[in-house]
C-alpha positions in Angstrom: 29.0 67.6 72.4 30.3 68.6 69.3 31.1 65.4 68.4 27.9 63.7 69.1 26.5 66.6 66.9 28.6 66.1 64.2 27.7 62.3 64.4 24.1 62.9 64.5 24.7 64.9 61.4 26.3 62.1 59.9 23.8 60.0 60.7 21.1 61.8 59.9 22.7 62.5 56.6 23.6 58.8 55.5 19.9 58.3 56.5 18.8 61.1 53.8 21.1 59.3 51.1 20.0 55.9 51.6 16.4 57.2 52.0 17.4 59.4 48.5 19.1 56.0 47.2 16.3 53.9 48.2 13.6 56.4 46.8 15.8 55.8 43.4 16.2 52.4 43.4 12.3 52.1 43.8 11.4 54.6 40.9 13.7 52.3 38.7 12.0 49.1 39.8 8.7 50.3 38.9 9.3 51.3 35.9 11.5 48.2 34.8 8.3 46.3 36.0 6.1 48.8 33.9 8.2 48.4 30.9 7.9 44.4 31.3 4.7 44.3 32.1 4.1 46.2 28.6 6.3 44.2 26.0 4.6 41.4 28.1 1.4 42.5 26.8 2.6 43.6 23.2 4.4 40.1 23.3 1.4 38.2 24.0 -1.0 41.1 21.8 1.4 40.0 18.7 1.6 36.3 19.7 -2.6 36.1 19.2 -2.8 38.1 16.2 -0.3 35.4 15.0 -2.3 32.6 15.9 -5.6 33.8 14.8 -3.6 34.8 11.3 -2.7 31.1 11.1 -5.5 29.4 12.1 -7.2 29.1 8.8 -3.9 28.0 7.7 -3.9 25.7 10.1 -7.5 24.3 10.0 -7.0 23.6 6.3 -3.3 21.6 6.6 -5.3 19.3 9.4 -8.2 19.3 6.8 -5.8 17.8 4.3 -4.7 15.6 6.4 -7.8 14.6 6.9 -8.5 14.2 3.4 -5.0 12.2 2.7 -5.8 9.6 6.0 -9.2 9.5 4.5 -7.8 8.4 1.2 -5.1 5.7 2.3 -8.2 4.2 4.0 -9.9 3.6 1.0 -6.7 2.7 -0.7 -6.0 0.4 2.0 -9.6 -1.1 1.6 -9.4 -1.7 -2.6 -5.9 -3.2 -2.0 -7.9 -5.8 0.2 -10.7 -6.4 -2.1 -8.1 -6.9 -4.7 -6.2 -9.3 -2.9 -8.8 -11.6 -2.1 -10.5 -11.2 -6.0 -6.8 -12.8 -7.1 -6.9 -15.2 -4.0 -11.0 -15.9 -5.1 -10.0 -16.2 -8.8 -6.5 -18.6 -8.2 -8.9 -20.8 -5.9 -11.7 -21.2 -9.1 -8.9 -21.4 -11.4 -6.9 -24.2 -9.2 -10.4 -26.1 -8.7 -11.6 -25.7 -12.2 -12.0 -29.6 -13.6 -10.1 -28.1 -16.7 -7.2 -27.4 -14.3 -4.8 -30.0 -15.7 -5.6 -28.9 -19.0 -4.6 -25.2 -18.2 -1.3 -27.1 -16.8 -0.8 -28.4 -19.6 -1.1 -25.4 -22.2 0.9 -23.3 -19.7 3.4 -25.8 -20.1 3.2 -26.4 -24.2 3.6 -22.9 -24.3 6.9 -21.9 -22.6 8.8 -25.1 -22.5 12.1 -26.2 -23.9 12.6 -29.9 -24.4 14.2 -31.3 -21.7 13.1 -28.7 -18.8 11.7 -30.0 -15.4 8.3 -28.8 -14.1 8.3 -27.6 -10.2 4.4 -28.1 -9.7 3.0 -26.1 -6.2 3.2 -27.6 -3.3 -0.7 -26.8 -2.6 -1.8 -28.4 -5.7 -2.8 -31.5 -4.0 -6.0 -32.6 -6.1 -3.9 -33.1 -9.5 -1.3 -35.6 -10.7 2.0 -34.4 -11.4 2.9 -37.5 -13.9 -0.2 -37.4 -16.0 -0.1 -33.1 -16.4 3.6 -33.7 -17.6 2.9 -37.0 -19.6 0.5 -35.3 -21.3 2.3 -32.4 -22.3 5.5 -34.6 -23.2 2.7 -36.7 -25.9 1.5 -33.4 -27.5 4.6 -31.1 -27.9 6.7 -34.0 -28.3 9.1 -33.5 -25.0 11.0 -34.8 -22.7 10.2 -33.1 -19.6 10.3 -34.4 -15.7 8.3 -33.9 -12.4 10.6 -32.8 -10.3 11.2 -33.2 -6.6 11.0 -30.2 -5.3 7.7 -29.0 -4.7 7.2 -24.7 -5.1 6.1 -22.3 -2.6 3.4 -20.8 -4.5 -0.5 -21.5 -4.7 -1.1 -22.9 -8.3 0.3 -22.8 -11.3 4.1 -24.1 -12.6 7.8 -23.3 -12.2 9.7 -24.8 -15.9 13.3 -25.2 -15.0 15.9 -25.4 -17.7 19.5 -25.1 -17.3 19.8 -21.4 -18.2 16.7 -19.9 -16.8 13.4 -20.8 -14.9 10.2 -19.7 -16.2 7.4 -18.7 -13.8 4.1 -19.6 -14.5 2.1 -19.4 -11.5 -1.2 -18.3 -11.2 0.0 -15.5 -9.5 2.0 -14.2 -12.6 -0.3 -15.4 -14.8 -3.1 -13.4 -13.3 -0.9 -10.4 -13.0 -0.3 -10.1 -16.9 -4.2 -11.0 -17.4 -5.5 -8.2 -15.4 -2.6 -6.0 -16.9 -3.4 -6.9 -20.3 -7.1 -5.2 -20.2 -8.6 -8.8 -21.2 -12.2 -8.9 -20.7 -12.0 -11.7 -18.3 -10.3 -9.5 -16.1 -12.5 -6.8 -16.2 -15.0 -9.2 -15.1 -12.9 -10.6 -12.5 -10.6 -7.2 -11.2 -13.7 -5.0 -12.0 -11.2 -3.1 -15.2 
């Protein structure tokens, strides 16, 4: 019996150690779990004071970029209305019954002898020949239509044979409106 004595002491020891062991193990889980469940809360403490710090920081970027969308809107808007106030004016201008005379003086006044004039392919309602004709009889020229027919609404290309001039409406406008003339105050609202 001695030996099943000193195996029940054994026993019954091991069972005291892992009882002592599991005691241990247990104390050191809970207070792992205590000491996570506090810098959870000091985490998540700091993490709202952070948020309610940076709110009003935060309420006035979106309130800026509020502001900013609200102004590309109206940028957006005047950029129409001036579009179609040069498209409105170009149409008067190319419907004007002093149209050919504009042509004309447009062409008197940048024109070297012998250059061709590229007339707009949406100028339909004049005649090439006379506009030129008449400006070859009173600056004393010798300039030709030509063939090829420009991709702009209104106005003239002069071609020479070191340069082309550009005077479309659109170009024409352009320098009116940037030129502070009181006709384009009236029309561009200056």
């Amino acid at each position: 019996m001695a030996k099943q004595e000193l195996l029940d002491k054994i026993i019954a020891d091991a069972e005291e150690r892992a009882r002592a062991i599991l005691s241990e193990a247990e104390a050191k889980a809970d207070a792992l779990t205590a000491a996570a469940n506090e810098e959870r809360a000091a985490l998540s403490d700091s993490a709202r004071k952070m948020a309610n710090a940076a709110r009003p920081e935060t309420v006035k970027r979106r309130k800026a970029m509020a502001e900013l969308e609200g102004r590309k809107l109206v940028l957006a808007e005047k950029q129409a209305l001036i579009s179609e106030s040069y498209r409105a004016a170009s149409e008067m201008v190319r419907s004007s019954a002093h149209y050919e005379d504009l042509l004309v003086a447009m062409i008197l006044s940048a024109a070297d002898r012998e250059d061709e004039v590229i007339f707009a392919a949406s100028d339909t309602r004049i005649d090439p020949k006379k506009v030129v004709a008449a400006a070859n009889k009173k600056g004393g020229l010798a300039l030709t239509v030509s063939m090829e027919k420009g991709d702009f609404d209104g106005g003239i290309v002069l071609r020479s044979k070191d340069c082309d001039k550009n005077l479309t409406l659109d170009v024409e406008l352009d320098l009116l409106r940037a030129s502070g003339d009181p006709c384009a105050k009236v029309l561009f609202g200056k």
